[in-house]
PDB file of N, CA, C and O in Angstrom:
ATOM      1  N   UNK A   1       0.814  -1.189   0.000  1.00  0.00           N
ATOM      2  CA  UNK A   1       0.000   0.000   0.000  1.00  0.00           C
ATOM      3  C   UNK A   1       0.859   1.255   0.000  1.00  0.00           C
ATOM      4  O   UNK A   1       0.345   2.324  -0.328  1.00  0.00           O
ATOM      5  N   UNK A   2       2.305   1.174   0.396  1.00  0.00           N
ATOM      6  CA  UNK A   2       2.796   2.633   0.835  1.00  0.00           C
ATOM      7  C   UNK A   2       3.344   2.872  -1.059  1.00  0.00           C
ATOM      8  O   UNK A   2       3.286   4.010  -1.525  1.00  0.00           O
ATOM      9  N   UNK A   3       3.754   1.880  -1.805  1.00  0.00           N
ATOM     10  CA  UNK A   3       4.055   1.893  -2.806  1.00  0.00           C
ATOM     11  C   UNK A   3       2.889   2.894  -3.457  1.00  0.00           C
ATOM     12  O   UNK A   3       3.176   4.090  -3.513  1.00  0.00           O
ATOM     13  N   UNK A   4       1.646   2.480  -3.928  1.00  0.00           N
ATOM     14  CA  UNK A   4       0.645   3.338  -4.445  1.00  0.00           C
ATOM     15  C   UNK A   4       0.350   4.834  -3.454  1.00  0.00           C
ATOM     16  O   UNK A   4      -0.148   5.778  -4.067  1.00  0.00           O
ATOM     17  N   UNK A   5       0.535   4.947  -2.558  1.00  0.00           N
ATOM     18  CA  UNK A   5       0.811   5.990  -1.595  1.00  0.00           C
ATOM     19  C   UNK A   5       1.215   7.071  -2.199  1.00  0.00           C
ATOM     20  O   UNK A   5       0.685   8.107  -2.602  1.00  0.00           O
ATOM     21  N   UNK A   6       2.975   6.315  -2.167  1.00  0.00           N
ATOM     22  CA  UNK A   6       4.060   7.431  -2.437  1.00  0.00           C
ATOM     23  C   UNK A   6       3.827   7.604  -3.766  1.00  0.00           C
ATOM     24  O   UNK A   6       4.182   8.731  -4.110  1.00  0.00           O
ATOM     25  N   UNK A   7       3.173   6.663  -5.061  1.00  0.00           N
ATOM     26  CA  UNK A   7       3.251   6.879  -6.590  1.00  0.00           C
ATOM     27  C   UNK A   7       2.355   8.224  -6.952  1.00  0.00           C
ATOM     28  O   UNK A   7       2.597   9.099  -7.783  1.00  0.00           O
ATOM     29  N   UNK A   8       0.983   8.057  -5.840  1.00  0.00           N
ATOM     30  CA  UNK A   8       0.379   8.826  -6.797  1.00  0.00           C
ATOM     31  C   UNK A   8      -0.292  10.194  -6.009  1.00  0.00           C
ATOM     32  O   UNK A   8      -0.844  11.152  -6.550  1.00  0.00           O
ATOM     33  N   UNK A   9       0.006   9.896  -4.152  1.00  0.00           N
ATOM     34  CA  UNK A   9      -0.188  10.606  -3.354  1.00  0.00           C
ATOM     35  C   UNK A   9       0.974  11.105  -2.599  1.00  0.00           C
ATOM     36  O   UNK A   9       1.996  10.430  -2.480  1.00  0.00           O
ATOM     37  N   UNK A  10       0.782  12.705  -1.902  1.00  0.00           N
ATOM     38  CA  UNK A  10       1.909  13.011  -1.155  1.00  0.00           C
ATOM     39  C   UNK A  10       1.683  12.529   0.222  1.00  0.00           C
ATOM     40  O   UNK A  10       0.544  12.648   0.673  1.00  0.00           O
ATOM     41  N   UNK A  11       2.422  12.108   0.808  1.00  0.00           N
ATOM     42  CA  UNK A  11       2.087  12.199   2.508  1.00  0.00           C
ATOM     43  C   UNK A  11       2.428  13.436   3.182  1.00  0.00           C
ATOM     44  O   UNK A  11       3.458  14.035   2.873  1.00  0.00           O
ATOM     45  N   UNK A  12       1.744  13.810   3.963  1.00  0.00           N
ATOM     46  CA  UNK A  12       1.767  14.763   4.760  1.00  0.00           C
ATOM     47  C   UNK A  12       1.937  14.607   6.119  1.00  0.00           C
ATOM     48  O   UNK A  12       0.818  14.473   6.614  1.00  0.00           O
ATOM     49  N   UNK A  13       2.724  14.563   6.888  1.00  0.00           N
ATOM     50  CA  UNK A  13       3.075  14.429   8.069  1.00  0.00           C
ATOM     51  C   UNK A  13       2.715  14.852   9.109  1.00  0.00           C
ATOM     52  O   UNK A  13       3.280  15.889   9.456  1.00  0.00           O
ATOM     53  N   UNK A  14       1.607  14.254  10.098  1.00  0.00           N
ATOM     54  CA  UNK A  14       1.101  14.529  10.722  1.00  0.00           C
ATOM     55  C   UNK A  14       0.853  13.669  12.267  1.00  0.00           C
ATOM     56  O   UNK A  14       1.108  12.465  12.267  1.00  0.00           O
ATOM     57  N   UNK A  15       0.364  14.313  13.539  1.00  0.00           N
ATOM     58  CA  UNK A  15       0.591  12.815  14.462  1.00  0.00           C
ATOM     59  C   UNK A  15      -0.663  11.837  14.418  1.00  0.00           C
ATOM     60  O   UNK A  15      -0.756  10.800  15.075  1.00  0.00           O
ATOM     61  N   UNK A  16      -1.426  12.240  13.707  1.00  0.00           N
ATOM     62  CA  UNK A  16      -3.014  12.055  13.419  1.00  0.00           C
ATOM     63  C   UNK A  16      -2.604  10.585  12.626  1.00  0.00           C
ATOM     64  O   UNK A  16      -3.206   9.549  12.907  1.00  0.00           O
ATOM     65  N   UNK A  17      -1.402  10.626  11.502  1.00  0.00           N
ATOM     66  CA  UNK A  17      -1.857   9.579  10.721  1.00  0.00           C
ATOM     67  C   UNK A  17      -1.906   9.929   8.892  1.00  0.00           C
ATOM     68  O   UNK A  17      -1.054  10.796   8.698  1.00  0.00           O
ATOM     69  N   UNK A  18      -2.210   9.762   8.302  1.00  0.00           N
ATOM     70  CA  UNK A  18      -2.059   9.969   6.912  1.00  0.00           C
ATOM     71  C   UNK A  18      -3.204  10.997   6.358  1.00  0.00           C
ATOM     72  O   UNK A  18      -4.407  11.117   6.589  1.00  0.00           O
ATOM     73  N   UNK A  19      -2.502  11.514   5.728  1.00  0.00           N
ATOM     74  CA  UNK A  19      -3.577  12.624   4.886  1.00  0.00           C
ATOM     75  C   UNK A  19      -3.534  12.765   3.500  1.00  0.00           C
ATOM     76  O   UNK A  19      -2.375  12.426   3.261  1.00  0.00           O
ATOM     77  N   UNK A  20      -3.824  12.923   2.898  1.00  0.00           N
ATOM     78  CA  UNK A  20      -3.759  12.460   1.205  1.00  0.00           C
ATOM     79  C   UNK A  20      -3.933  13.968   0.649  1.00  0.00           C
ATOM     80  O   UNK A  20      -4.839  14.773   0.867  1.00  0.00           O
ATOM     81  N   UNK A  21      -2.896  14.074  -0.054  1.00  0.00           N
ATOM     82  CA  UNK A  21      -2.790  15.563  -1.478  1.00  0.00           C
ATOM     83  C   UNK A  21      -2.567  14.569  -2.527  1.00  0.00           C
ATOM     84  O   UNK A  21      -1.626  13.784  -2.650  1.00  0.00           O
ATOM     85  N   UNK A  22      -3.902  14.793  -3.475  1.00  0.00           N
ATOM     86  CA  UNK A  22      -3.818  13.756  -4.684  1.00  0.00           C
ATOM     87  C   UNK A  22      -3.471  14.950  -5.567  1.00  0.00           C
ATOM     88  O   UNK A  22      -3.544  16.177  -5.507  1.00  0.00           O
ATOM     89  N   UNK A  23      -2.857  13.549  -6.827  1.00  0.00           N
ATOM     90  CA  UNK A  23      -2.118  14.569  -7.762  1.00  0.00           C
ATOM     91  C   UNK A  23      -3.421  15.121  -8.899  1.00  0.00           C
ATOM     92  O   UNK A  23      -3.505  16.221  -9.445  1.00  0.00           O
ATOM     93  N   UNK A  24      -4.082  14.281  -8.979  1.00  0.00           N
ATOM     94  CA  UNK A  24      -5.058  14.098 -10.100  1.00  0.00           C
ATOM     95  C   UNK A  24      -6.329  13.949  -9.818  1.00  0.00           C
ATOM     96  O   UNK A  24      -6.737  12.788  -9.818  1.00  0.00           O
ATOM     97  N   UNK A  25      -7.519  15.289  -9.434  1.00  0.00           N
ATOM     98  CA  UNK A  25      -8.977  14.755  -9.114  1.00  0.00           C
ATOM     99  C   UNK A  25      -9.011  13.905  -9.363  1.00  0.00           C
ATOM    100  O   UNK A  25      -8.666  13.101  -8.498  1.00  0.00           O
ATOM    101  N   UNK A  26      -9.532  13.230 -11.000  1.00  0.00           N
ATOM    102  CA  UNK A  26     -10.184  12.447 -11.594  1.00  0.00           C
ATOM    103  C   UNK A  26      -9.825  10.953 -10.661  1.00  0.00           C
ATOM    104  O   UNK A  26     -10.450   9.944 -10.987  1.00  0.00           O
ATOM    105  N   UNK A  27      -9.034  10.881  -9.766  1.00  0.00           N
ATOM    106  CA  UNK A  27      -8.887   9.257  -9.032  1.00  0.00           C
ATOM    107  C   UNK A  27      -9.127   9.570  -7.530  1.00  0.00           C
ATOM    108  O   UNK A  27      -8.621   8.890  -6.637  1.00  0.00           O
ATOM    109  N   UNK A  28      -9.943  10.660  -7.304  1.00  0.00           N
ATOM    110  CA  UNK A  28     -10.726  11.052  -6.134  1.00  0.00           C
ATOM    111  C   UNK A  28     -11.800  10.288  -6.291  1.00  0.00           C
ATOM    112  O   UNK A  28     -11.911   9.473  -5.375  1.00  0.00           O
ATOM    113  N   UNK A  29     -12.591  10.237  -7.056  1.00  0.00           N
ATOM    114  CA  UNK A  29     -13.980   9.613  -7.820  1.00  0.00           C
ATOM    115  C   UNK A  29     -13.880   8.161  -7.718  1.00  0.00           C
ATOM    116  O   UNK A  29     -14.988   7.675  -7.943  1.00  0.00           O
ATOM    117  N   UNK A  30     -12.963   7.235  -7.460  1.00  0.00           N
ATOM    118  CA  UNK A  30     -12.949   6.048  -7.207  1.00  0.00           C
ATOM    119  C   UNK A  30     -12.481   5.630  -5.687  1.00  0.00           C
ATOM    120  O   UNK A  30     -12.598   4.482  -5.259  1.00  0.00           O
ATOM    121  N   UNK A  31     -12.025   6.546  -5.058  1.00  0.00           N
ATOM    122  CA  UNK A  31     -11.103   6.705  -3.766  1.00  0.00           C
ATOM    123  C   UNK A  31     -12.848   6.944  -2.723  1.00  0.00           C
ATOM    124  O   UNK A  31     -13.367   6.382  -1.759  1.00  0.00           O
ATOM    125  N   UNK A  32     -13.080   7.693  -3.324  1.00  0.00           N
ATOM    126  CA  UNK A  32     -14.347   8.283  -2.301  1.00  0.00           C
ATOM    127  C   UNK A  32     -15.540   7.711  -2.673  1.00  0.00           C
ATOM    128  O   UNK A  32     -16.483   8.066  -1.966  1.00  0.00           O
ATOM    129  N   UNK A  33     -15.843   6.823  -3.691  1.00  0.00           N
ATOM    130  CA  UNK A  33     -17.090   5.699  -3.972  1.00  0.00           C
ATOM    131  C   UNK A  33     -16.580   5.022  -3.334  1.00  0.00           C
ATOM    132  O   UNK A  33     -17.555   4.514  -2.780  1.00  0.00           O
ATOM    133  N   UNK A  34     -15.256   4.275  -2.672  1.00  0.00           N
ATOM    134  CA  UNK A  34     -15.249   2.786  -1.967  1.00  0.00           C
ATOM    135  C   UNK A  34     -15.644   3.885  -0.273  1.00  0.00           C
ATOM    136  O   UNK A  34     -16.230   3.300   0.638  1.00  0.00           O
ATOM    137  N   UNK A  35     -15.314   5.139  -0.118  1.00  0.00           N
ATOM    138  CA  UNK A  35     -15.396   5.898   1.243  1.00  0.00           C
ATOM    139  C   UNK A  35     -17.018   6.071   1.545  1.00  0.00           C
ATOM    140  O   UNK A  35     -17.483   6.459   2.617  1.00  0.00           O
ATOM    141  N   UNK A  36     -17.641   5.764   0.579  1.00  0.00           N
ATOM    142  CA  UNK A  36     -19.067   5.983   0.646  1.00  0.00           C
ATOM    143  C   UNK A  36     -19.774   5.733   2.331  1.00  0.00           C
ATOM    144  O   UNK A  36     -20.110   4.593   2.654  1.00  0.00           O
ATOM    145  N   UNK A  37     -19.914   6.701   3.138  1.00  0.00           N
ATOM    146  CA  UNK A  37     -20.675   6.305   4.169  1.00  0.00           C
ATOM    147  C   UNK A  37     -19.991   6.170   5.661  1.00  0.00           C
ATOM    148  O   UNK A  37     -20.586   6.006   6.726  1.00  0.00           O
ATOM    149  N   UNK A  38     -18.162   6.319   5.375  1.00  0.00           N
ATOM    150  CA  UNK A  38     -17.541   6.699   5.841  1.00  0.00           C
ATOM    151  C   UNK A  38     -17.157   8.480   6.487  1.00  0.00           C
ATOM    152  O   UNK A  38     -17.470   9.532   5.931  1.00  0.00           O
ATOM    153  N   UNK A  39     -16.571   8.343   7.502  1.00  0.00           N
ATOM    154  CA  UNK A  39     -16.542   9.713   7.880  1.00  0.00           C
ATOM    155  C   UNK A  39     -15.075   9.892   7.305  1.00  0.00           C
ATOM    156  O   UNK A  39     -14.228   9.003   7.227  1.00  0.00           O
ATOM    157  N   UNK A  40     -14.880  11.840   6.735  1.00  0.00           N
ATOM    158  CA  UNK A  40     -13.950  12.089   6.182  1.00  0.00           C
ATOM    159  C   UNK A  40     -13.592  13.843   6.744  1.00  0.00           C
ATOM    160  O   UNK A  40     -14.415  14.575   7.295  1.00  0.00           O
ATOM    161  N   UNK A  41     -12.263  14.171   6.437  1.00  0.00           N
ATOM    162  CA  UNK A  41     -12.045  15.230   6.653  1.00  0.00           C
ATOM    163  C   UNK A  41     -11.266  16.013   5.211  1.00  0.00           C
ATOM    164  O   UNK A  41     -10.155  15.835   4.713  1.00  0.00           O
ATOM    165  N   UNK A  42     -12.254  16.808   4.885  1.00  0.00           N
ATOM    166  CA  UNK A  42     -11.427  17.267   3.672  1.00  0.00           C
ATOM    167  C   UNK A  42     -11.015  19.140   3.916  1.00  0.00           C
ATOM    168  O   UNK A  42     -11.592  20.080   4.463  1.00  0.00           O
ATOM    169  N   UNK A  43     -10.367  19.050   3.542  1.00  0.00           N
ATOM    170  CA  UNK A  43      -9.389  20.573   3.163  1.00  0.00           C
ATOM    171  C   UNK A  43      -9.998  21.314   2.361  1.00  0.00           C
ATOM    172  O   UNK A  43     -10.635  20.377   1.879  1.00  0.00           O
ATOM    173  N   UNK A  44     -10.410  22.300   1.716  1.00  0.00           N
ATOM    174  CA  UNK A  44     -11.359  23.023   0.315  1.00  0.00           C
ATOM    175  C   UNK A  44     -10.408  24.205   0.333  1.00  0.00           C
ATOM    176  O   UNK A  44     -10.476  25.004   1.268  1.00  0.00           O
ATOM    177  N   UNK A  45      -9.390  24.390  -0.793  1.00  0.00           N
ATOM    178  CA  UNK A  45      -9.196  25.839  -1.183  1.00  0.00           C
ATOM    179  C   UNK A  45     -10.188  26.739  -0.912  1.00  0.00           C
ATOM    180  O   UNK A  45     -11.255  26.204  -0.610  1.00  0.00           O
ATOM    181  N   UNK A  46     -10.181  28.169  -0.924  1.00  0.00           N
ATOM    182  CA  UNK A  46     -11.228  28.893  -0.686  1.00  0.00           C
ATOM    183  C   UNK A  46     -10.934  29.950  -1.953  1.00  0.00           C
ATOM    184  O   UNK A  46      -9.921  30.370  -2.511  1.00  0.00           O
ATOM    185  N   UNK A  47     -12.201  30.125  -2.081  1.00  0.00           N
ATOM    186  CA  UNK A  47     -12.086  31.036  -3.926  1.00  0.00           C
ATOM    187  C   UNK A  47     -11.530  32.370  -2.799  1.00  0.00           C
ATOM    188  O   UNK A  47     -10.986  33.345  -3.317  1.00  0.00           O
ATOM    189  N   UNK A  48     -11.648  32.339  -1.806  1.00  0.00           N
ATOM    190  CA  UNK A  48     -10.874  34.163  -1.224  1.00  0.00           C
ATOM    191  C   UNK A  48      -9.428  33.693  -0.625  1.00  0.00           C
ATOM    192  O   UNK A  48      -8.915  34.373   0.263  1.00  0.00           O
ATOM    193  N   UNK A  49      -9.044  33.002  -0.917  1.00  0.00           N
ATOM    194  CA  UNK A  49      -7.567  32.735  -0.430  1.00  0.00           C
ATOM    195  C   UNK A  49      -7.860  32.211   0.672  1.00  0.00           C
ATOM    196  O   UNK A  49      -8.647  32.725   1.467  1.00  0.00           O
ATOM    197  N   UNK A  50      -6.982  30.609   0.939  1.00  0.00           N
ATOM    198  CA  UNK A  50      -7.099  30.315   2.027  1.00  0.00           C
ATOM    199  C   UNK A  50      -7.577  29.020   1.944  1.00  0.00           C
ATOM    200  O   UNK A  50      -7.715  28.546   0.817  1.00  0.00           O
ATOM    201  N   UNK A  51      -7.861  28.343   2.928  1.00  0.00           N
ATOM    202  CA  UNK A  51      -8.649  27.123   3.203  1.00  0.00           C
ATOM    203  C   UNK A  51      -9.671  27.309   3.864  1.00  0.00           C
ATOM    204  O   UNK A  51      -9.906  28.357   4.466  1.00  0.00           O
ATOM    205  N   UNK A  52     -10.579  26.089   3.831  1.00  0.00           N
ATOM    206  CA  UNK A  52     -11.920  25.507   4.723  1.00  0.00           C
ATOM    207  C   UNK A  52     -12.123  24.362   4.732  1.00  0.00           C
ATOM    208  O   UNK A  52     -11.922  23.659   3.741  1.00  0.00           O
ATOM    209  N   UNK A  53     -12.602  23.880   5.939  1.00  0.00           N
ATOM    210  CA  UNK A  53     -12.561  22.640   6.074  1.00  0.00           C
ATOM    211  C   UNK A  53     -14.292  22.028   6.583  1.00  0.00           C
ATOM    212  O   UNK A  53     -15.285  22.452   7.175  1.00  0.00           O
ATOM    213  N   UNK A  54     -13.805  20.763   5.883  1.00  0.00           N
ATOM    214  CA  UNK A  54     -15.760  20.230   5.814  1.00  0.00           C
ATOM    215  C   UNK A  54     -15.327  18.621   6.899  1.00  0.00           C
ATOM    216  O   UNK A  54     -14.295  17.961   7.022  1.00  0.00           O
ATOM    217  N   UNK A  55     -16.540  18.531   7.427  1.00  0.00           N
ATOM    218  CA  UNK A  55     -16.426  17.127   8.056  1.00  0.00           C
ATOM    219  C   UNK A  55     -17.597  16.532   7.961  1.00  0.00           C
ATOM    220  O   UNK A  55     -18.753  16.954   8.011  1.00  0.00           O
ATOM    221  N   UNK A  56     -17.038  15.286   7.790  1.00  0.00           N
ATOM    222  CA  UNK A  56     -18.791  14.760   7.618  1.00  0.00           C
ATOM    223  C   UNK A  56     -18.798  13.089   7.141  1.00  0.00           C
ATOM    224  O   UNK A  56     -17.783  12.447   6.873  1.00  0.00           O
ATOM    225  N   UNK A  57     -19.865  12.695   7.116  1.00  0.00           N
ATOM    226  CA  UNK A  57     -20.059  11.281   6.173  1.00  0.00           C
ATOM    227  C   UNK A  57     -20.223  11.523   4.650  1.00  0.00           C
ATOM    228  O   UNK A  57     -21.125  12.343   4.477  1.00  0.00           O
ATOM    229  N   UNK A  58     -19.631  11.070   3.394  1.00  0.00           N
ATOM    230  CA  UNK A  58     -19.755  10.922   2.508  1.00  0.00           C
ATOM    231  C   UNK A  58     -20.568  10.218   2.014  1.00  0.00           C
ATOM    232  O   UNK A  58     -20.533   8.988   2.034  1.00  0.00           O
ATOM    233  N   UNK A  59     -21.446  10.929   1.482  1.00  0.00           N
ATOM    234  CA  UNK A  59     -22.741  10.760   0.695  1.00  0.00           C
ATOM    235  C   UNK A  59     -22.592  10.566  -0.724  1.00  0.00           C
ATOM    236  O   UNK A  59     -23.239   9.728  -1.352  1.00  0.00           O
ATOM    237  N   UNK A  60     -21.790  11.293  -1.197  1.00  0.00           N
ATOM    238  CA  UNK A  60     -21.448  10.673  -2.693  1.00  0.00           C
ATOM    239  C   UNK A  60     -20.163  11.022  -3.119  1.00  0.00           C
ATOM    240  O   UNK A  60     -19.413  11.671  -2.390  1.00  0.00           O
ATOM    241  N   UNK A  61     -19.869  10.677  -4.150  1.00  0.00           N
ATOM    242  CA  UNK A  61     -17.959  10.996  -4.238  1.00  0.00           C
ATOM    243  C   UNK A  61     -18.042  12.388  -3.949  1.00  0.00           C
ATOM    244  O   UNK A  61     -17.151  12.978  -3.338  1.00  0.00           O
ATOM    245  N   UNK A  62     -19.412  13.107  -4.499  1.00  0.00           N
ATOM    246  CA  UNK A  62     -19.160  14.802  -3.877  1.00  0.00           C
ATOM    247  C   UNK A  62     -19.643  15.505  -3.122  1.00  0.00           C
ATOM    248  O   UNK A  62     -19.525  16.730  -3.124  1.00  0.00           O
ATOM    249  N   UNK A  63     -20.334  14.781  -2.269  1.00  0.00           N
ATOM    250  CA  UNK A  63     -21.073  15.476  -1.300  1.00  0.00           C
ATOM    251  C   UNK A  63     -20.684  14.594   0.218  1.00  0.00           C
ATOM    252  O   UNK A  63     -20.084  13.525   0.322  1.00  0.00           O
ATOM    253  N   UNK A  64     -21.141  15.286   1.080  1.00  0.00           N
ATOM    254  CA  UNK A  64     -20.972  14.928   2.534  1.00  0.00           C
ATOM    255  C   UNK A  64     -22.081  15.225   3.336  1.00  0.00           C
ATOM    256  O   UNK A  64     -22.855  15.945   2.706  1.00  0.00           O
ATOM    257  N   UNK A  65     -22.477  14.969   4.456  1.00  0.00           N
ATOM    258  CA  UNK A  65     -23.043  15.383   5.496  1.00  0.00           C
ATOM    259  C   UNK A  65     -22.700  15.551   6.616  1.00  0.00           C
ATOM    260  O   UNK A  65     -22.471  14.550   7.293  1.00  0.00           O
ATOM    261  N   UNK A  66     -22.563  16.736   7.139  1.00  0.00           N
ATOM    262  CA  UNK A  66     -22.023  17.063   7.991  1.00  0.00           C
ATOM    263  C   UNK A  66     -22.859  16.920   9.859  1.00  0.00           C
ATOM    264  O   UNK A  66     -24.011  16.488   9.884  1.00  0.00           O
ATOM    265  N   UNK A  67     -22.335  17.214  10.917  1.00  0.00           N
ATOM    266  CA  UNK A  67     -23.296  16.643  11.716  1.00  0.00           C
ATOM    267  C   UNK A  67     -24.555  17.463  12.294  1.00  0.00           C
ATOM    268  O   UNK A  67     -25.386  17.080  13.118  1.00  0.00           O
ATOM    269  N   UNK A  68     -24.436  19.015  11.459  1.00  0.00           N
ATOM    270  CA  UNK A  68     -25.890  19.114  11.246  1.00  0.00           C
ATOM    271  C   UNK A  68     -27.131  18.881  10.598  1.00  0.00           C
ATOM    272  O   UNK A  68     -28.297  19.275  10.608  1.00  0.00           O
ATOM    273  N   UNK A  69     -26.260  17.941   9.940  1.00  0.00           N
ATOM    274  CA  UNK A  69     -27.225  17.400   8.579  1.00  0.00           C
ATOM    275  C   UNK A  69     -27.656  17.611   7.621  1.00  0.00           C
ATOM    276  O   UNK A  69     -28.520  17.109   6.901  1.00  0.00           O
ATOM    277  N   UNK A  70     -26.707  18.803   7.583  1.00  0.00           N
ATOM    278  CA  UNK A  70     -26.594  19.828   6.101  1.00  0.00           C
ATOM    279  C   UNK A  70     -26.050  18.823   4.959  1.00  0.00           C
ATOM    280  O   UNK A  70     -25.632  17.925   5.690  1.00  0.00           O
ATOM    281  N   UNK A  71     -25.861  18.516   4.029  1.00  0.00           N
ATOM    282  CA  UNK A  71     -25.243  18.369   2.644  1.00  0.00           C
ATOM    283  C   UNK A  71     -24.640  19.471   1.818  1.00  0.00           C
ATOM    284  O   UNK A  71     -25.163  20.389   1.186  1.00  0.00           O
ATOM    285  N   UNK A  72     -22.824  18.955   2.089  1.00  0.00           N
ATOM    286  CA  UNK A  72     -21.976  19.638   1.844  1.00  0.00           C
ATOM    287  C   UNK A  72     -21.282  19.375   0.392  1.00  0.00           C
ATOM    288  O   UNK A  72     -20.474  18.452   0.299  1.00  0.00           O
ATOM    289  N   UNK A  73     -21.575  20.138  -0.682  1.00  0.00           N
ATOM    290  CA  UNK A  73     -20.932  19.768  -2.134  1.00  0.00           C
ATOM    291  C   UNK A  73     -19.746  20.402  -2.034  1.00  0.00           C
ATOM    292  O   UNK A  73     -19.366  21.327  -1.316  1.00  0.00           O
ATOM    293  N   UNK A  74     -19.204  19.733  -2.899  1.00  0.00           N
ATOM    294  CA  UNK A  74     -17.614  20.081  -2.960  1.00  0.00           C
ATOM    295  C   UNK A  74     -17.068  19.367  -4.256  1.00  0.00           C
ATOM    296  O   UNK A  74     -17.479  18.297  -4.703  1.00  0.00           O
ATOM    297  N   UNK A  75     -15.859  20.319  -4.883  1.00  0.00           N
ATOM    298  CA  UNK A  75     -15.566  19.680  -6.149  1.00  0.00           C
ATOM    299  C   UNK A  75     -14.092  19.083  -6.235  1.00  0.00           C
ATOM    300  O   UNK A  75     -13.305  19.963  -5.884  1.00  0.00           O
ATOM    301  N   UNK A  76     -13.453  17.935  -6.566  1.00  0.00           N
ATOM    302  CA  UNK A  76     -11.882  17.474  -6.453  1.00  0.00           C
ATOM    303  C   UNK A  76     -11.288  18.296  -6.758  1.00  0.00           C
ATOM    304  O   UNK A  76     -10.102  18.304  -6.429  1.00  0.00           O
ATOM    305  N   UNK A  77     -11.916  19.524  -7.641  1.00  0.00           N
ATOM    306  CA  UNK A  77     -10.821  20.263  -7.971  1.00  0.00           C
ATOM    307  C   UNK A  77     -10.236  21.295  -6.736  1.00  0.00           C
ATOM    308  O   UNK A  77      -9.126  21.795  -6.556  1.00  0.00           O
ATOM    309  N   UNK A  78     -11.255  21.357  -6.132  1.00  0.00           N
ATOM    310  CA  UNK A  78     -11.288  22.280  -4.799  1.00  0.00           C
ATOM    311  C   UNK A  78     -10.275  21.877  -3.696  1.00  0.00           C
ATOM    312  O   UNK A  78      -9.858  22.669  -2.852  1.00  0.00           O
ATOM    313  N   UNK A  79      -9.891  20.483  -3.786  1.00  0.00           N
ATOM    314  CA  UNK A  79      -9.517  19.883  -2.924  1.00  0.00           C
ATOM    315  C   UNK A  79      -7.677  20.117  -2.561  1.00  0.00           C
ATOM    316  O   UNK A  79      -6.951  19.697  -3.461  1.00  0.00           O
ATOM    317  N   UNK A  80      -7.175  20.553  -1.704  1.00  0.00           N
ATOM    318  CA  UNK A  80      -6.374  20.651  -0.956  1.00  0.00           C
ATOM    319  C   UNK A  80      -5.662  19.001  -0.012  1.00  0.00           C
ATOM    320  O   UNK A  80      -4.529  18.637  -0.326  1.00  0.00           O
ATOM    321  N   UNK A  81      -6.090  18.560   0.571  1.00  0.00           N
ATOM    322  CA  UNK A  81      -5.954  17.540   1.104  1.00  0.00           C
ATOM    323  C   UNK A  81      -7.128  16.992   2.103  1.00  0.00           C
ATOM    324  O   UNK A  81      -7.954  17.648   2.737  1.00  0.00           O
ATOM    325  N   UNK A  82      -6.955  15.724   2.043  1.00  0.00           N
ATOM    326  CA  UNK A  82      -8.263  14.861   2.714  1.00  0.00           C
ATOM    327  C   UNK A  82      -7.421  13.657   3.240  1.00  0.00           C
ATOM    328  O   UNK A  82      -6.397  13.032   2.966  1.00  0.00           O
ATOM    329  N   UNK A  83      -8.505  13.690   4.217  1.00  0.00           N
ATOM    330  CA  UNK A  83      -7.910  12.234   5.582  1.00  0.00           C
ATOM    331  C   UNK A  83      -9.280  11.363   5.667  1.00  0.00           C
ATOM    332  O   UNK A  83     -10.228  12.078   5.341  1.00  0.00           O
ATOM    333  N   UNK A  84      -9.671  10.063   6.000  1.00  0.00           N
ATOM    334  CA  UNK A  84     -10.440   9.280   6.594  1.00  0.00           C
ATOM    335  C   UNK A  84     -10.160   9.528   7.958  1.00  0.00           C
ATOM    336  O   UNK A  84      -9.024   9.636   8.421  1.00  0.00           O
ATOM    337  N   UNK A  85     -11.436   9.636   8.725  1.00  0.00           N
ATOM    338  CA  UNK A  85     -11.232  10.266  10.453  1.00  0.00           C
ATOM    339  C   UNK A  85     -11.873   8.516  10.827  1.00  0.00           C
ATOM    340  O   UNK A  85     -12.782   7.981  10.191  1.00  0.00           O
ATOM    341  N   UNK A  86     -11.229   7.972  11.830  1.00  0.00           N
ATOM    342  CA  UNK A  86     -11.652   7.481  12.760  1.00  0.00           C
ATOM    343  C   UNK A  86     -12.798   7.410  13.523  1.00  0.00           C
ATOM    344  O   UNK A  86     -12.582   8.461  14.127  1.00  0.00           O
ATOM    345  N   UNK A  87     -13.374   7.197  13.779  1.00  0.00           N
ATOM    346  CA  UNK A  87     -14.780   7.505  14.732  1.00  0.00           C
ATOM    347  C   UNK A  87     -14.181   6.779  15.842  1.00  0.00           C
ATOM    348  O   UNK A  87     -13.349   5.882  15.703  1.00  0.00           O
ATOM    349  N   UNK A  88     -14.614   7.182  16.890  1.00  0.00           N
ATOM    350  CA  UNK A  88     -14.126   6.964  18.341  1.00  0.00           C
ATOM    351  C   UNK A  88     -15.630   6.059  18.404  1.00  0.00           C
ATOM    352  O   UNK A  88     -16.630   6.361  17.752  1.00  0.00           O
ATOM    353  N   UNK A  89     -15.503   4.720  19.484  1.00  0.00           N
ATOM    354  CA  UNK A  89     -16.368   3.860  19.790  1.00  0.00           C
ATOM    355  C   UNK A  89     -16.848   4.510  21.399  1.00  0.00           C
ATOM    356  O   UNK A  89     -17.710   3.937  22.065  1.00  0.00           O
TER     357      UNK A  89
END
């Protein structure tokens, strides 16, 4: 796994665990259909400079729900970096 990692993702170093800067949307769209329903943390450029950040369950490769139960769209191109979060039991 660290092989496809390092080929096509950067790691980002963190104490959390792995965070993913993909090189290429277009293999977000297969990454986040198997994440379907999973909780995620993604990064969003901001069209005013800057970042924002969304949390939530993934609802579809582009949308999320967050835990007000809003539905959060978002586009790969937008994307900055994204992690799979853990859920605490």
């Amino acid at each position: 796994m660290a092989s496809i990692a390092t080929a096509r993702y950067l790691r980002l170093g963190d104490s959390w665990g792995w965070a993913y800067r993909c090189h290429m949307p277009t293999e977000l769209e297969t990454q986040f259909s198997e994440l379907i329903g999973q909780r995620v943390s993604i990064r969003l450029n901001d069209k005013d400079g800057g970042f924002r950040d969304i949390l939530g369950h993934l609802v579809t490769p582009y949308s999320l729900r967050n835990k007000r139960g809003e539905l959060v769209e978002f586009s790969h191109s937008e994307i900055f970096v994204w992690r799979q979060v853990i859920e605490k039991q």
